[in-house]
BAFI-3210 file (N, C-alpha, C; in Angstrom, 3 decimals, decimal comma, padded with zeros to 6 digits):
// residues 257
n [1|2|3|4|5|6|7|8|9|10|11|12|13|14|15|16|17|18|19|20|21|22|23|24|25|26|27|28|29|30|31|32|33|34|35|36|37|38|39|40|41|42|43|44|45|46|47|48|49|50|51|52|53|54|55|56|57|58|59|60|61|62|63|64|65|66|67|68|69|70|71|72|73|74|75|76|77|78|79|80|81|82|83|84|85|86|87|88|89|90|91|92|93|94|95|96|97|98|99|100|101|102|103|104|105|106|107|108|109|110|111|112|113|114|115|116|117|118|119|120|121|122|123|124|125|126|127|128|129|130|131|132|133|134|135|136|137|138|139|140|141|142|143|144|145|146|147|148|149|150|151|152|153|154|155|156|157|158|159|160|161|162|163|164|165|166|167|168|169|170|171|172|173|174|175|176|177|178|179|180|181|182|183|184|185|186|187|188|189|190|191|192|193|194|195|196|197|198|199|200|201|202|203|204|205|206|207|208|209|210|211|212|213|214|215|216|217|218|219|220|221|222|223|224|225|226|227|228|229|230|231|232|233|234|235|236|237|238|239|240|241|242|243|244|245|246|247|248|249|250|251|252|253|254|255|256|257]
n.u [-012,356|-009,593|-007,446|-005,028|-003,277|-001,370|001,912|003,632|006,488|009,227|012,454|016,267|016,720|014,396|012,803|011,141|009,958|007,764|005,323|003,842|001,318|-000,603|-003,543|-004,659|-002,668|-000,195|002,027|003,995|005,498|008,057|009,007|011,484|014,543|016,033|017,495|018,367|017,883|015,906|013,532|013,511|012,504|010,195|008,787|008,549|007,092|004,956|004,310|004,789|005,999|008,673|008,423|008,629|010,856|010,655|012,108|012,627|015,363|018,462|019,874|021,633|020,009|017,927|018,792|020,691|020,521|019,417|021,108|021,491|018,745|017,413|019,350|019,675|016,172|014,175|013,547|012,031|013,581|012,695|013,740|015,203|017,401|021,002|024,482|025,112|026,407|023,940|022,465|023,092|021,915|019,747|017,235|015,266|015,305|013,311|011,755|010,179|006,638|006,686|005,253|003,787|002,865|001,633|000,851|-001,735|-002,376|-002,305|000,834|002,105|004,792|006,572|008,899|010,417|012,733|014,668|015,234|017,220|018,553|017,983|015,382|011,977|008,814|006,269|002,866|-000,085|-003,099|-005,482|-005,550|-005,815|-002,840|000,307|003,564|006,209|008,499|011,418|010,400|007,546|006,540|004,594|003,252|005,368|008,519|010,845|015,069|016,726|018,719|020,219|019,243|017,582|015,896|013,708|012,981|012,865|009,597|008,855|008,325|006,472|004,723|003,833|002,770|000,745|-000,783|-001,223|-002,314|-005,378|-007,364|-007,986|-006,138|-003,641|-000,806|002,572|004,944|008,847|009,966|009,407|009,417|007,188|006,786|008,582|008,148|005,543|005,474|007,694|006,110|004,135|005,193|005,468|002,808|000,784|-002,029|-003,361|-006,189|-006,542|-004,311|-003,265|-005,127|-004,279|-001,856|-001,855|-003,290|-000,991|000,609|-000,486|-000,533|002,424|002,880|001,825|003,864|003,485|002,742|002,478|002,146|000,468|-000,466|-002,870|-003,604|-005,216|-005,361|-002,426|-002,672|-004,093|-002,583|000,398|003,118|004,748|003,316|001,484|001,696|000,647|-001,081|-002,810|-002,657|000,165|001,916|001,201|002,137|004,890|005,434|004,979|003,572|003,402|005,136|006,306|004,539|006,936|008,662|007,866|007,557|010,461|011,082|010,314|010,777|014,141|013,743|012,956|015,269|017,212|015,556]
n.v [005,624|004,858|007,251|006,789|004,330|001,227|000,117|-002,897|-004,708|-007,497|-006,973|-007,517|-010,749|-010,231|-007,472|-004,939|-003,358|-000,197|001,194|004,777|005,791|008,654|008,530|010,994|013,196|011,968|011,800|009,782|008,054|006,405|004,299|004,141|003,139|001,349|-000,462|000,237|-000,766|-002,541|-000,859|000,733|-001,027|-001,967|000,601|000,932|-001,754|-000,812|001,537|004,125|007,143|008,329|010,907|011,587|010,388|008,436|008,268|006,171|005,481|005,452|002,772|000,539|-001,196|000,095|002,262|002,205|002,236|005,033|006,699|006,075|005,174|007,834|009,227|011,232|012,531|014,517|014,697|014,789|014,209|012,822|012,837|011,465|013,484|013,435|012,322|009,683|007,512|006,604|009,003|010,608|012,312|013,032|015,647|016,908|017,428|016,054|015,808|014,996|015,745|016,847|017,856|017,394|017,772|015,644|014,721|016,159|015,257|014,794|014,060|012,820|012,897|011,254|010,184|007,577|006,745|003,848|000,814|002,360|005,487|007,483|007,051|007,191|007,635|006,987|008,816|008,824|010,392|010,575|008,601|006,696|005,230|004,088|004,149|002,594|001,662|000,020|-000,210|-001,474|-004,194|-007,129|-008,702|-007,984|-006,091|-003,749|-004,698|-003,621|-001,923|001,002|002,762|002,333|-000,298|000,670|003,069|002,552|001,050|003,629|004,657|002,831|003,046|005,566|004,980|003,308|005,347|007,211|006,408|005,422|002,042|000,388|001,728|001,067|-001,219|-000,831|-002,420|-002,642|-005,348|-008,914|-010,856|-012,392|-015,020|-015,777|-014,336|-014,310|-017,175|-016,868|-014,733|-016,759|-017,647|-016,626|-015,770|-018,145|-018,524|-017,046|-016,746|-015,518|-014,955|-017,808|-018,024|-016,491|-017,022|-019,790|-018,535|-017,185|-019,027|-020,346|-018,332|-017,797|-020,685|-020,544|-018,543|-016,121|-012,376|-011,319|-008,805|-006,136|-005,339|-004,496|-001,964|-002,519|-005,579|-005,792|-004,799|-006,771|-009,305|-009,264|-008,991|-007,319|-004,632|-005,642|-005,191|-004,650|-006,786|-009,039|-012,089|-012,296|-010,479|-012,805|-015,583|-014,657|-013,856|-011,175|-009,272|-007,022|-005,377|-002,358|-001,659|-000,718|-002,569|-004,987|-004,966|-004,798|-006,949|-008,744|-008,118|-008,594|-011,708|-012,001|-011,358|-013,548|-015,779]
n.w [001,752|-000,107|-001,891|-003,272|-004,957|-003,942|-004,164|-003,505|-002,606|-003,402|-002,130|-002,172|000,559|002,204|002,243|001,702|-000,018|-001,492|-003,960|-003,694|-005,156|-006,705|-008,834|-009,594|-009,795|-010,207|-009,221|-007,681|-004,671|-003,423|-000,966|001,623|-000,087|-001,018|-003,053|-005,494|-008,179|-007,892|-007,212|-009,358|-011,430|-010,305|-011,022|-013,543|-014,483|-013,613|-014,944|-013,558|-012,812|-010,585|-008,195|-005,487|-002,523|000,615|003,474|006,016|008,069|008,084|007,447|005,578|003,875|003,527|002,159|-000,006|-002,244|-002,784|-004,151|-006,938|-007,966|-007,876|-009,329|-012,442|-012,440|-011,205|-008,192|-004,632|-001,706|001,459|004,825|007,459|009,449|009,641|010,376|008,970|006,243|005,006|004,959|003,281|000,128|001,017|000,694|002,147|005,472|007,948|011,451|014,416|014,528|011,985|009,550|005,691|002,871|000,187|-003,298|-002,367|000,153|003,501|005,118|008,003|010,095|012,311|014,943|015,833|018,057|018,242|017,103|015,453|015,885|014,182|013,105|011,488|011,050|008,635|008,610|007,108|007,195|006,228|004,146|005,644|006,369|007,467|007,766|008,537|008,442|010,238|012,997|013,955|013,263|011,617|014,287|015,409|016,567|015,594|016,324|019,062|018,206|018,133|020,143|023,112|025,387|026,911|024,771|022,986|023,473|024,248|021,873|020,257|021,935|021,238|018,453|019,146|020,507|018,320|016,268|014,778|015,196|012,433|010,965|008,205|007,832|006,594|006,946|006,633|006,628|005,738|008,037|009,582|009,877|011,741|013,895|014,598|015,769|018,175|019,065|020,417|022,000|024,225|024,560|024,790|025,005|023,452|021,333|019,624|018,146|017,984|015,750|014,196|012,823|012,057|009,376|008,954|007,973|005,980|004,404|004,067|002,755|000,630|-000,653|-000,020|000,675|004,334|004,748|004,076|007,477|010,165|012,370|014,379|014,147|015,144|017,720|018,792|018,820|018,823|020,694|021,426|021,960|023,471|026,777|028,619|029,163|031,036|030,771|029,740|031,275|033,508|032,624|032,342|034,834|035,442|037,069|038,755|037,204|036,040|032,522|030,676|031,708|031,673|028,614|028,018|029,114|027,098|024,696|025,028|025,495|022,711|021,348|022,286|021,511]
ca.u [-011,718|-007,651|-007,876|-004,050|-002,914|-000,310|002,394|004,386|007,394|010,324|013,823|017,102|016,187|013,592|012,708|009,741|009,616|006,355|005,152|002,188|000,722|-001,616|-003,904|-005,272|-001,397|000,782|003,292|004,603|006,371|008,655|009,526|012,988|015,152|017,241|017,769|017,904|017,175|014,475|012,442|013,095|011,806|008,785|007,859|008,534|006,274|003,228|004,347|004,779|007,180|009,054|008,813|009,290|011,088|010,625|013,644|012,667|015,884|019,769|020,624|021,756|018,942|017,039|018,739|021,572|019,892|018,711|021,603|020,806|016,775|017,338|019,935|018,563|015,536|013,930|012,828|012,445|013,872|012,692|014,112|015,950|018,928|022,311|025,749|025,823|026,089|022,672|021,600|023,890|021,105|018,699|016,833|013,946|015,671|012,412|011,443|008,802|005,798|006,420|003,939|004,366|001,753|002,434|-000,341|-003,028|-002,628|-001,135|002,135|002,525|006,151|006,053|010,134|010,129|013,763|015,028|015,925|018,036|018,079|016,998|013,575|010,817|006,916|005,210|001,440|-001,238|-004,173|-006,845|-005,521|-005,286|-002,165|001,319|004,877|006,358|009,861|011,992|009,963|006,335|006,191|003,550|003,574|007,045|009,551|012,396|015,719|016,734|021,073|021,254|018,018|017,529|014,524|012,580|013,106|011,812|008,496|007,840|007,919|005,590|003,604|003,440|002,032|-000,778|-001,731|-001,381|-003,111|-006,756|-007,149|-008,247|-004,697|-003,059|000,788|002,929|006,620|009,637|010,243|008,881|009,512|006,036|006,533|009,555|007,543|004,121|006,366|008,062|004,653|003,215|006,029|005,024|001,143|000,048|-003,156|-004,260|-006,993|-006,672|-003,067|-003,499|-005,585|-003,539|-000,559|-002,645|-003,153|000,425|001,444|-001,303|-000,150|003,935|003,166|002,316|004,658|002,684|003,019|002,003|002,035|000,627|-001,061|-003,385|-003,056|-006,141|-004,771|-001,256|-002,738|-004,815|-001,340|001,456|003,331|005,371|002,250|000,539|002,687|-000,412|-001,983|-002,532|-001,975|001,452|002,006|001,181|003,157|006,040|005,715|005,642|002,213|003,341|005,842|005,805|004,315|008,200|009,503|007,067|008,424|011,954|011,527|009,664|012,284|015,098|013,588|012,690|016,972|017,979|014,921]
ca.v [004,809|005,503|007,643|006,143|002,970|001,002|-001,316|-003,690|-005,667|-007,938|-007,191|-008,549|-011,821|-010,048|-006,234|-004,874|-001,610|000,010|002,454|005,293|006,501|008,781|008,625|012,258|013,852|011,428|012,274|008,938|008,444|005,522|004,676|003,531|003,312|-000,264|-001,088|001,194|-001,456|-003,373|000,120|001,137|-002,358|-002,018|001,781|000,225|-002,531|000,232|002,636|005,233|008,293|008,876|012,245|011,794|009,003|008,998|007,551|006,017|005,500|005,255|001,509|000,265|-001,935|001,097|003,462|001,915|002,342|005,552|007,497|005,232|005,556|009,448|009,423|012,240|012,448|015,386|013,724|014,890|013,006|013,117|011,747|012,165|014,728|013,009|012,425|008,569|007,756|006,132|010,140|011,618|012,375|013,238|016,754|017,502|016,823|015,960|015,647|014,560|016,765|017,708|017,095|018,010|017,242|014,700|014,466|016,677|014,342|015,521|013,183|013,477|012,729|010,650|010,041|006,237|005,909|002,815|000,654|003,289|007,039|008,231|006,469|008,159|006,521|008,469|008,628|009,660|010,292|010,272|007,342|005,554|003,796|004,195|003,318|002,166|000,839|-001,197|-000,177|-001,692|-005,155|-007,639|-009,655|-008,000|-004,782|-003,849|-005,068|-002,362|-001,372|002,347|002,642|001,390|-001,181|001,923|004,135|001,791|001,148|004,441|004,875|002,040|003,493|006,806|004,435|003,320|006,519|008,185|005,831|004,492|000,395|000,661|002,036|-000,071|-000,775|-001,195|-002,213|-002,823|-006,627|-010,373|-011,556|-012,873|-016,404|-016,268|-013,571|-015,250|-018,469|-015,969|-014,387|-017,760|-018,823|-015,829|-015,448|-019,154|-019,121|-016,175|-017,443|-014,217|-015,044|-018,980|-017,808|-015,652|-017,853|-020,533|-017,779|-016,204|-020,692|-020,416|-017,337|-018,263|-022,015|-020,239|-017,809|-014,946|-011,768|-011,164|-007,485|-004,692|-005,629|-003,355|-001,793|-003,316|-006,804|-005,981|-004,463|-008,219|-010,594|-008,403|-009,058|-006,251|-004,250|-006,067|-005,482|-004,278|-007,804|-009,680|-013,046|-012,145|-010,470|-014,089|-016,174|-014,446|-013,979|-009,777|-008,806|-006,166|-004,472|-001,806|-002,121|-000,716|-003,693|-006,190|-004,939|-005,306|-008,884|-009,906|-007,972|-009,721|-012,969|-012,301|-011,188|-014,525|-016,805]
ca.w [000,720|-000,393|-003,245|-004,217|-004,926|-003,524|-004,809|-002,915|-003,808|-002,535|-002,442|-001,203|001,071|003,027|002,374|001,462|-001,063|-001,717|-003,734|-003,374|-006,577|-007,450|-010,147|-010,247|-010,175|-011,875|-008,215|-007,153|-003,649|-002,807|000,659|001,152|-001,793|-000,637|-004,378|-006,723|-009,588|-007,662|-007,324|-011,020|-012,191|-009,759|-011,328|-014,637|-014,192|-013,012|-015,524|-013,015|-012,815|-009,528|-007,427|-003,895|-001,686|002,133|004,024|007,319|008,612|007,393|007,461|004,129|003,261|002,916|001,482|-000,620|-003,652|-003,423|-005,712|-008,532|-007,964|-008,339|-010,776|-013,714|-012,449|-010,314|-007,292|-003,692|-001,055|002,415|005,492|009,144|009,255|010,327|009,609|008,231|004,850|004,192|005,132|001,761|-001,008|001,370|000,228|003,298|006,142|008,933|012,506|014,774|014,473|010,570|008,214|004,309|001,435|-001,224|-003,920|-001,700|001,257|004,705|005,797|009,743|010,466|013,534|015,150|017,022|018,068|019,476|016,337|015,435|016,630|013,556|013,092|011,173|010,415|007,755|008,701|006,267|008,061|005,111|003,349|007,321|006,396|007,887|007,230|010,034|008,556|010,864|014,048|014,325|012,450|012,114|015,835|016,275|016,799|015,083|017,137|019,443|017,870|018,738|021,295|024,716|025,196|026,867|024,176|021,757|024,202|024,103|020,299|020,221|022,384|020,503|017,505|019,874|021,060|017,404|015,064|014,960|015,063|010,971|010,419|007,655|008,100|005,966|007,449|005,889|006,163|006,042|009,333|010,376|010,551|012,637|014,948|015,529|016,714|019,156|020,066|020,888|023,010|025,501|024,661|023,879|024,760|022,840|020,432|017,764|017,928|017,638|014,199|012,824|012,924|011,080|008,532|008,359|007,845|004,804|003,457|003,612|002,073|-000,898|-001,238|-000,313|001,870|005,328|004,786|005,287|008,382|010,512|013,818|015,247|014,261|015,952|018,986|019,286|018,774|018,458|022,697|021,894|021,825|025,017|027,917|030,046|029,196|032,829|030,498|029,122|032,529|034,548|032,144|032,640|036,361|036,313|037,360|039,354|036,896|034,481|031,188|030,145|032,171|030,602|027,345|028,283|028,938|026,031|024,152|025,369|025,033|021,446|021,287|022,219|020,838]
c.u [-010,434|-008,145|-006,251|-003,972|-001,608|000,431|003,579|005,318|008,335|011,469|015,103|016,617|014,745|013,121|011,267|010,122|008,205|006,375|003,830|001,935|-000,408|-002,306|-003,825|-003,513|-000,660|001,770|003,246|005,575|006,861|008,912|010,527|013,376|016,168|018,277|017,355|017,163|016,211|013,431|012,296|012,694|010,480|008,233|007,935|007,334|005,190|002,933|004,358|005,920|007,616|009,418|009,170|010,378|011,300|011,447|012,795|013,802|017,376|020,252|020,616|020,338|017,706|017,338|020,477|021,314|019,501|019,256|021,701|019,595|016,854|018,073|019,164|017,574|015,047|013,028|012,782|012,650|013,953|012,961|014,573|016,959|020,127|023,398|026,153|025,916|025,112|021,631|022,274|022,505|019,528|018,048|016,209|014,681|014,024|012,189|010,088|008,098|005,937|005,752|004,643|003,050|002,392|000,645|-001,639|-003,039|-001,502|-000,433|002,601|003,884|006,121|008,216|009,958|011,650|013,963|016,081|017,252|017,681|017,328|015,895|012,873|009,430|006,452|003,469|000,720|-002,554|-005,609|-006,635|-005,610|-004,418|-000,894|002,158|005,760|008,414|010,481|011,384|008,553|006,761|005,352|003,672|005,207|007,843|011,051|013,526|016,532|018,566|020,878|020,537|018,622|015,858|013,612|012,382|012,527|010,276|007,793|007,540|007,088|004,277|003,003|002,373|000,857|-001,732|-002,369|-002,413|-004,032|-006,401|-007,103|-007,014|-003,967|-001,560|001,509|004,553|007,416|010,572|009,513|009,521|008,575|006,112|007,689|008,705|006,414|004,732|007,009|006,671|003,899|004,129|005,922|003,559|000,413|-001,282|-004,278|-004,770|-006,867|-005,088|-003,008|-004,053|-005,033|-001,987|-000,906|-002,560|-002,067|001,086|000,680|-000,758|001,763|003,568|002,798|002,981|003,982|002,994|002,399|001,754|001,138|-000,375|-002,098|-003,375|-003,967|-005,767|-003,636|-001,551|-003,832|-003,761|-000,229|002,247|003,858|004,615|001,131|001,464|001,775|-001,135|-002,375|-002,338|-000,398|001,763|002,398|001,873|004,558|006,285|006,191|004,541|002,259|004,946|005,195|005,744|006,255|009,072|009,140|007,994|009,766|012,358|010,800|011,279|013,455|014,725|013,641|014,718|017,293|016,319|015,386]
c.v [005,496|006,039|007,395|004,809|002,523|-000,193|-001,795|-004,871|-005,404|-007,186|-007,485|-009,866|-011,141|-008,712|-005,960|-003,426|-001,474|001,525|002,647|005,780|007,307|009,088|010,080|013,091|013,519|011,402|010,192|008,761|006,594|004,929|003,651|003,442|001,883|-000,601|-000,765|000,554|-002,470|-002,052|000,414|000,739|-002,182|-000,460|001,261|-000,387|-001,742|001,190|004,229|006,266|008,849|009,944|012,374|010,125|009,634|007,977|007,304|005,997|005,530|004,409|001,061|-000,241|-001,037|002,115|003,256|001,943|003,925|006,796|006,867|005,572|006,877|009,535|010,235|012,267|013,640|015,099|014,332|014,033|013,411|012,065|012,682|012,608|013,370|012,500|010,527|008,172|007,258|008,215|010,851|011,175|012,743|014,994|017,647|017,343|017,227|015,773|015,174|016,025|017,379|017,306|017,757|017,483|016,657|014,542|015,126|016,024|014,618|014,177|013,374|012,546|012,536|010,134|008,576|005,856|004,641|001,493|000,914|004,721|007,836|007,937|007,425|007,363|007,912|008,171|009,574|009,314|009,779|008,919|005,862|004,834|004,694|003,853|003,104|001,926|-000,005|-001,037|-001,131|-002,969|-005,915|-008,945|-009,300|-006,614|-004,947|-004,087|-003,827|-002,475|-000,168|003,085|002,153|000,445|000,267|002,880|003,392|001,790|002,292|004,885|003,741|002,321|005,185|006,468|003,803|004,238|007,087|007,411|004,488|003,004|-000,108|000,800|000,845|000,359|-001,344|-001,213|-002,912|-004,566|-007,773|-010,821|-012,162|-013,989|-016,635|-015,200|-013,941|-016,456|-017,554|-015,531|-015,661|-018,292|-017,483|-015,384|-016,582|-019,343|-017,678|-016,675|-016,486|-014,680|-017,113|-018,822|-017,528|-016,473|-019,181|-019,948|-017,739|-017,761|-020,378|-019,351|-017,339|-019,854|-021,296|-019,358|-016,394|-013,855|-011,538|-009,663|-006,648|-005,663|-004,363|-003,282|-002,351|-005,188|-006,654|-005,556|-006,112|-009,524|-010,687|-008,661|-007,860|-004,694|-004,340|-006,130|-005,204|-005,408|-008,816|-010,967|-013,174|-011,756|-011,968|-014,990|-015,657|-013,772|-012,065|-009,064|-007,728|-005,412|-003,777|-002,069|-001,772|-001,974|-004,882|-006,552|-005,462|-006,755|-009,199|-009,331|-008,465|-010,855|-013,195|-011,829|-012,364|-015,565|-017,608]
c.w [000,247|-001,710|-003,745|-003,886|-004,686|-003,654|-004,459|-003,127|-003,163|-003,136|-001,369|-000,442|001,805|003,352|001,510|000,869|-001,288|-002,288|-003,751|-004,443|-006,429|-008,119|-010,893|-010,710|-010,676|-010,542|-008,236|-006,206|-003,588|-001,683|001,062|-000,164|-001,598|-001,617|-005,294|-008,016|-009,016|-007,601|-008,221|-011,809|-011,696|-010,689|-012,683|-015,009|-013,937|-013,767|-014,768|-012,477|-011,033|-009,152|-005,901|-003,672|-000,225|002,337|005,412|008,093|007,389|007,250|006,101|003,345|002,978|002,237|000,623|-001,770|-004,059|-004,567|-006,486|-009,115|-008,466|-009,513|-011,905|-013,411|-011,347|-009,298|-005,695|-002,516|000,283|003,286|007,080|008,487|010,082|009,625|008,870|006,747|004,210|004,499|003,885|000,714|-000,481|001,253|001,331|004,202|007,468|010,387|013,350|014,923|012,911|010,290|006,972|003,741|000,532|-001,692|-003,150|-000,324|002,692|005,189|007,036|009,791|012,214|013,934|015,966|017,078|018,862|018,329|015,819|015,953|015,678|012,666|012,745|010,648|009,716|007,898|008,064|006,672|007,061|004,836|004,528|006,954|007,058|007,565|007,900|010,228|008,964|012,414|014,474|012,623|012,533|013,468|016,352|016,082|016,241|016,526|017,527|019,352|018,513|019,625|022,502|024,540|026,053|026,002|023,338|022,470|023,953|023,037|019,969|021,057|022,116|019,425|018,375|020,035|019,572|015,873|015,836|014,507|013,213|010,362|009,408|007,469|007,520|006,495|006,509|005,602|006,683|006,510|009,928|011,096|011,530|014,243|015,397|016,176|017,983|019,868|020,935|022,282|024,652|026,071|024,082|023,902|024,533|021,231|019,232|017,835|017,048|015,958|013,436|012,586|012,108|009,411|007,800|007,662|006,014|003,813|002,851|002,898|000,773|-001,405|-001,026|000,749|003,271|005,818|003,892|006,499|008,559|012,447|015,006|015,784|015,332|017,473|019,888|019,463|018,111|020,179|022,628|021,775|023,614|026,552|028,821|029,929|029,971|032,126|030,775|030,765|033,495|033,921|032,313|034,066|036,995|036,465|037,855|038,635|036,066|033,162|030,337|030,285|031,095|029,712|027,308|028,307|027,845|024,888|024,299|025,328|023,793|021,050|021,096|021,855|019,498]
res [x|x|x|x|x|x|x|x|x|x|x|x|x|x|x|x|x|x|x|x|x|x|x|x|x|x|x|x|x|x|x|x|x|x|x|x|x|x|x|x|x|x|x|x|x|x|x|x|x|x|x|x|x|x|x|x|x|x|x|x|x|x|x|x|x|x|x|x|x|x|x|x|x|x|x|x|x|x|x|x|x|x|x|x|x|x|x|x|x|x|x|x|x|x|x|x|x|x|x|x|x|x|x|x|x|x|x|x|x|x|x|x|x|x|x|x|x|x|x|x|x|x|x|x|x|x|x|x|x|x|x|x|x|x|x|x|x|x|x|x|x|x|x|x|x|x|x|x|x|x|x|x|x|x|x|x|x|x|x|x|x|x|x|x|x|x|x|x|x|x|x|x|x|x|x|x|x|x|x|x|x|x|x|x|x|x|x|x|x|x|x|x|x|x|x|x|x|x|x|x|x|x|x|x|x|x|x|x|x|x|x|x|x|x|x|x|x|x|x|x|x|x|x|x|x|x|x|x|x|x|x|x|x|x|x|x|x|x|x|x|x|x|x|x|x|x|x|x|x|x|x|x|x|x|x|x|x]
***
């Protein structure tokens, strides 16, 4: 059972902030900083005092906020090392294979470039949840700018190997319903997919989120996930390529869909 709690909340058209609290220490971690005054309204709102923020990557929408968020406040701020300016204010600078402790709880620092180069997933093993950012979404993959489509693959297939099905994931934007329509148009006659697309219709008519997911779900009707799947395979006519290839074409289809 999570011994913190976790609180999730829109900003801009389509971003997802979240924070981790917890009770026994009073620490509070952020992850991304997008909007400095949509995160300072959300700790507001919870009553809770900000000490960390983890940076997954450098693209504005995550980290355009976060010298405001810090502003007076003694906060540490971990993230990837590099020279753009969503990386200025960053404190830790991380890699794949770090870990750190926040609140008693070990943080494995996991690298998935392909999105961008400097991609980071924060995985907390106790609490089984993950943070995935713009890489691993629900039925879909961040869009590969400063990657190659194999380089993304295999940071997707790092998150296979490295986290149990239970894993709960928390990525950085509501995209579902445009990504289960994409999933279906390469895996239609997957029945956990057919469901959950029912679902994700039920859960957007009222306004609601489709996030966090879990890794069991995405590894059942997620395509960019199933490239070894002899369906997906025989619909798209590559039975005898590599699961990288697979990928490649569903990726490029989902480009121009």
């Amino acid at each position: 059972m999570s011994s913190f709690t976790y609180h999730q909340f829109v900003y801009g058209s389509d971003n997802y902030g979240v924070l981790v609290h917890d009770p026994v220490t009073g620490q509070t971690a952020a992850i991304d900083a997008g909007d400095g005054a949509a995160y300072k309204a959300a700790l507001a709102d919870k009553g809770w005092d900000l000490s960390h923020v983890f940076i997954t990557h450098h693209h504005d929408d995550h980290t355009e906020g976060l010298a405001d968020l810090v502003a007076g406040v003694d906060v540490e701020v971990l993230g990837p090392k590099g020279d753009k300016p969503g990386h200025a204010g960053i404190t830790t600078h991380l890699c794949n294979g770090d870990h750190f402790v926040f609140a008693g709880a070990r943080v494995e620092v996991m690298e998935t470039p392909g999105h961008t180069l400097d991609m980071l997933n924060f995985y907390l093993p106790s609490e089984e949840v993950c943070f995935t950012g713009d890489t691993l979404f629900a039925m879909g993959c961040g869009r590969v700018f400063e990657g190659d489509y194999p380089m993304m693959w295999n940071s997707l297939s790092k998150l296979m190997s490295a986290l149990p099905e239970q894993t709960v994931i928390y990525c950085s934007h509501e995209y579902t319903e445009a990504n289960v329509a994409f999933a279906l148009s390469v895996d239609p006659e997957n029945s956990a997919l057919i469901a959950r697309a029912k679902t994700v219709a039920e859960l957007r008519s009222r306004n609601e989120p489709t996030i966090p997911t879990t890794m069991a779900e995405e590894l059942a009707t997620n395509p960019f996930l199933r490239a070894s799947d002899k369906d997906i395979r025989a619909f798209l006519s590559l039975q005898t390529a590599s699961d990288a290839e697979v990928f490649s074409e569903i990726r490029s289809r989902k480009d121009n869909f």
